[in-house]
C-alpha positions in Angstrom: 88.8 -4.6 36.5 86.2 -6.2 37.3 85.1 -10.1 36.4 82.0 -12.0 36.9 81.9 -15.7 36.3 78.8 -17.8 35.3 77.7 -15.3 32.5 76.5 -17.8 30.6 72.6 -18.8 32.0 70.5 -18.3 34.5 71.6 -14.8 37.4 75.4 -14.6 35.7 73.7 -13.7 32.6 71.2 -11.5 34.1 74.4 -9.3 35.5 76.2 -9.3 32.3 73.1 -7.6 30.3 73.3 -5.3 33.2 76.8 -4.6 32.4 77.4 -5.0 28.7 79.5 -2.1 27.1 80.7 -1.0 30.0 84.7 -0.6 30.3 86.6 -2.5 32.9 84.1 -5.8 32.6 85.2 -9.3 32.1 83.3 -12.4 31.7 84.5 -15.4 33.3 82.9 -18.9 31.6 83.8 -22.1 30.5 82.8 -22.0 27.1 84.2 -17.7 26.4 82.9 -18.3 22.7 79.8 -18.0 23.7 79.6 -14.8 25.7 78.4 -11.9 24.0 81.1 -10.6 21.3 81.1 -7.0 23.0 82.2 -8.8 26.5 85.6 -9.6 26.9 85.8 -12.7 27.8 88.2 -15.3 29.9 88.4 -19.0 30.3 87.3 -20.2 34.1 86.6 -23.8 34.4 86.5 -24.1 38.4 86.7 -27.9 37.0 90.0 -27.1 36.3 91.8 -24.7 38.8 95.2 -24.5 36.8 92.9 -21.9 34.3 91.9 -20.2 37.2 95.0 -17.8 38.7 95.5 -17.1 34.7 91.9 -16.1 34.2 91.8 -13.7 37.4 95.5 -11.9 36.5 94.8 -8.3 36.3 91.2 -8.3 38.3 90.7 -6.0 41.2 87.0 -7.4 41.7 85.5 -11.1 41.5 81.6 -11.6 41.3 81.6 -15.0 42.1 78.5 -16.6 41.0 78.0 -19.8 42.7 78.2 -22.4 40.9 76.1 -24.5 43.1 74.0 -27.4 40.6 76.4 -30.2 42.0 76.8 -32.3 44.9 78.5 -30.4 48.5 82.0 -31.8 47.8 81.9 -30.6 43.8 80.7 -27.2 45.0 83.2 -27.2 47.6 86.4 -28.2 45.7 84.8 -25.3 43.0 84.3 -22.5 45.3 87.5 -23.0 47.4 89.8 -23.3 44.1 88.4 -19.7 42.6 89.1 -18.3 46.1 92.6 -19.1 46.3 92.9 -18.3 42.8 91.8 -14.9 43.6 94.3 -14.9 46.2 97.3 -16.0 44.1 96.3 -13.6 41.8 95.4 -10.7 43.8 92.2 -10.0 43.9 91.1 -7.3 45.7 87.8 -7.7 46.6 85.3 -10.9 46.7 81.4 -10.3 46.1 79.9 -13.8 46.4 76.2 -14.9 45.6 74.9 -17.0 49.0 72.1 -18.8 50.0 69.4 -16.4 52.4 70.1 -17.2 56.1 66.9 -18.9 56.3 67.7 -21.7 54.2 70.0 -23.0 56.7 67.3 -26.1 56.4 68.1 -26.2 52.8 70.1 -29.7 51.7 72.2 -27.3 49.3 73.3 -24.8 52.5 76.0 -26.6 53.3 78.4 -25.5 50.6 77.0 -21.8 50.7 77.8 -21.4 54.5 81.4 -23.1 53.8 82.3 -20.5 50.9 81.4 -17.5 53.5 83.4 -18.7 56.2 86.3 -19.3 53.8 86.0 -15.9 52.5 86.0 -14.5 56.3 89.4 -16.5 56.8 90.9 -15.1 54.0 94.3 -13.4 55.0 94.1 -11.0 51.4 90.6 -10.6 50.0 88.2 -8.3 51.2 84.7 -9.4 50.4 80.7 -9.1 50.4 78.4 -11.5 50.9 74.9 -11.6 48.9 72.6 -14.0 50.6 69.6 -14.9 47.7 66.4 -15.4 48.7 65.3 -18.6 46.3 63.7 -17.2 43.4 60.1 -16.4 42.1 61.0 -18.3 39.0 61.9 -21.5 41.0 58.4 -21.3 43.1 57.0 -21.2 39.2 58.6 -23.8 37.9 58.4 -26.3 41.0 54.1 -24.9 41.9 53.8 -25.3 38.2 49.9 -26.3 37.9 49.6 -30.1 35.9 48.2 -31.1 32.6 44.6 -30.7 34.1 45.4 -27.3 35.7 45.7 -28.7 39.5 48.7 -27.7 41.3 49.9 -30.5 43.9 53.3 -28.7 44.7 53.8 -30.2 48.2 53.7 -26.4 49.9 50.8 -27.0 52.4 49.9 -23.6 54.4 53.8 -22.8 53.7 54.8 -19.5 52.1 58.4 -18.3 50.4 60.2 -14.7 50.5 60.6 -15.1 46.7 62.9 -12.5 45.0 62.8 -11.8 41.0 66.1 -12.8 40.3 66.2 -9.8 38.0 66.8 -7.8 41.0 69.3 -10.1 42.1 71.2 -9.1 39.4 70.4 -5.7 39.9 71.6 -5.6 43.6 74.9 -8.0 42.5 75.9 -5.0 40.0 75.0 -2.1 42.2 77.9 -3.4 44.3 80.3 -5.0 42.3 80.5 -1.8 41.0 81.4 0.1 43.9 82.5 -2.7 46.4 84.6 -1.0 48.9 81.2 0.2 50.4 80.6 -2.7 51.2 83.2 -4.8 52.4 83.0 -6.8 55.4 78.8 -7.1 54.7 76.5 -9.7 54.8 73.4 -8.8 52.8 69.8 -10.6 53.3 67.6 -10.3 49.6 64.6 -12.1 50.6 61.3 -10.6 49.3 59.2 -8.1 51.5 55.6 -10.3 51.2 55.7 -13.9 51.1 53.7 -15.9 48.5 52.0 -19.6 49.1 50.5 -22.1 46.9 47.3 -20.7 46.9 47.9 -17.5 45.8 50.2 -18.7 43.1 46.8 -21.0 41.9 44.8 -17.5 41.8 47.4 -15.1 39.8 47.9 -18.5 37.4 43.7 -19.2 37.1 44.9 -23.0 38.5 43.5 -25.0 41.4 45.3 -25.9 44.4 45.1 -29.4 46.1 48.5 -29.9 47.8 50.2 -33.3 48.0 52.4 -34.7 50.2 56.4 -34.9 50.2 56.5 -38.5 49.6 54.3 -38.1 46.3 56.6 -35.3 45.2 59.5 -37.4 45.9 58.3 -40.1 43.9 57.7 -37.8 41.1 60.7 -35.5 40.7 62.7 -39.0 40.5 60.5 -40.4 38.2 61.4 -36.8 35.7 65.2 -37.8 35.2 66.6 -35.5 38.0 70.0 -36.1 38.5 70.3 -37.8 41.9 71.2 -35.5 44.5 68.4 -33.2 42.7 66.1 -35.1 44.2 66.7 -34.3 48.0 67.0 -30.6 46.8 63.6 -29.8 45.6 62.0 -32.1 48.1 63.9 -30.3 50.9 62.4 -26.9 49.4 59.3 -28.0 49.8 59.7 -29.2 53.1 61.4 -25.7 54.2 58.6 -24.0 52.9 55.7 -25.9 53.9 56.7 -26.2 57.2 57.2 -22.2 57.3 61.5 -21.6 57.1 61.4 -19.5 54.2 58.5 -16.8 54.6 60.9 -13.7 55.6 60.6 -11.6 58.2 58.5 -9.2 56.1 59.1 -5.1 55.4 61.8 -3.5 53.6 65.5 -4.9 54.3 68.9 -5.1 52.7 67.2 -5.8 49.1 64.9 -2.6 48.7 67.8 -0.9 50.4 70.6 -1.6 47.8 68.0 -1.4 44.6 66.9 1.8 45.6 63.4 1.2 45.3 60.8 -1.7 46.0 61.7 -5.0 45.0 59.3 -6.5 42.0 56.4 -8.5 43.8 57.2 -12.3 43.2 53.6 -12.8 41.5 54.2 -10.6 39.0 57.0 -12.5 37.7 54.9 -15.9 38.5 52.2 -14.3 36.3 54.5 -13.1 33.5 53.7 -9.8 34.2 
């Protein structure tokens, strides 16, 4: 049996289209009315870990989505009470959506790096480790060109490994599927040709004038982010400006577990 958790927006979602109909699939949310009626479906609130060792009984596999839009210690206490849920419960086999290795620099690492080594500690659980390159649809949204057609996204020279994050969910049900291959392995999905501001202006017919940090800081508290959003986009920038999130270029662990060539990150900017 196998159970993924955060089915309901965003890469969760993306996995359970992948895996709709299929027997042996369980959807793990916090509001289960809302999951598709051919899912099963199963209450997990990682807000509230008494639901959780329920909610896992019976599951030989856990995609563990992260559920990282909080501050460190929420994500924390979140991610370490599903793991030793899964424990209690006995799970078999952990495949848990990371952060990329270069985004170490990243204020939102932290809690990423912590839920790894957890899952290495683990007495029980086997596990796999999917390390995310950040997505071509966040370097849309946060290079989005202005009312006037100017993008000012902060990204200087800088350029990102972007990944479509529909082949994130791809690669996340190619091995929840068939995990034991996998155990023990910690997968890099960053894209194979890096993308900056510039070229994201051309495939978009926008100009490109790049601010600085401090003007993006200003303005991404001035939208109504939540507080500790603000560090988070700003620290992106930074990381990608100042060149920590290009890749190392080439095929790697992401073409290798799709099977094929990953989708070029300005095709999904474009809407192509």
């Amino acid at each position: 049996m196998l159970l993924v958790t955060g089915v309901n927006g965003g890469l969760g979602a993306l996995v359970l289209e992948r895996l709709g109909g299929r027997e042996g699939v369980l959807a793990g949310s916090r509001t289960p009315e809302r999951v598709p009626a051919e899912v099963p479906a199963r209450l997990v609130d990682f807000d509230r870990p008494e639901t959780l060792t329920e909610a896992f009984a019976g599951v030989t596999t856990l995609l563990l989505i992260s559920a990282g839009a909080a501050e460190d210690d929420v994500v924390i206490a979140r991610h370490g009470a599903a793991i030793e849920a899964a424990e209690k419960a006995g799970v078999e086999h952990v495949v848990y959506t990371s952060l990329s290795g270069d985004g170490d620099h990243l204020p939102y690492a932290l809690a990423h790096r912590w839920t790894e080594r957890r899952l290495r500690e683990s007495a029980v659980l086997r596990w796999t480790v999917l390390r995310n390159g950040l997505y071509a649809e966040l370097l849309a949204a946060i290079a989005a060109p202005g009312p006037d057609g100017v993008i000012t996204a902060p990204l200087g020279t800088g350029r990102l490994a972007a990944v479509a994050r529909a082949d994130l969910a791809e690669v996340a049900v190619n091995v929840a599927l068939a995990p034991a291959a996998h155990a023990g392995r910690t997968y890099e999905l960053v894209g194979e040709r890096a993308v900056g501001g510039a070229e994201v202006a051309e495939v978009l017919g926008a100009e490109y004038r790049p601010g600085g940090l401090g003007e993006a800081r200003t303005a991404v508290a001035a939208s109504g982010a939540l507080d500790f959003q603000v560090p988070m986009v700003v620290g992106t920038y930074s990381a990608i400006a100042h060149g920590f999130l290009a890749g190392p270029g080439g095929p790697g662990d992401l073409a290798a577990l799709l099977g094929r060539p990953p989708r070029p990150a300005l095709e999904v900017i474009a809407g192509r």
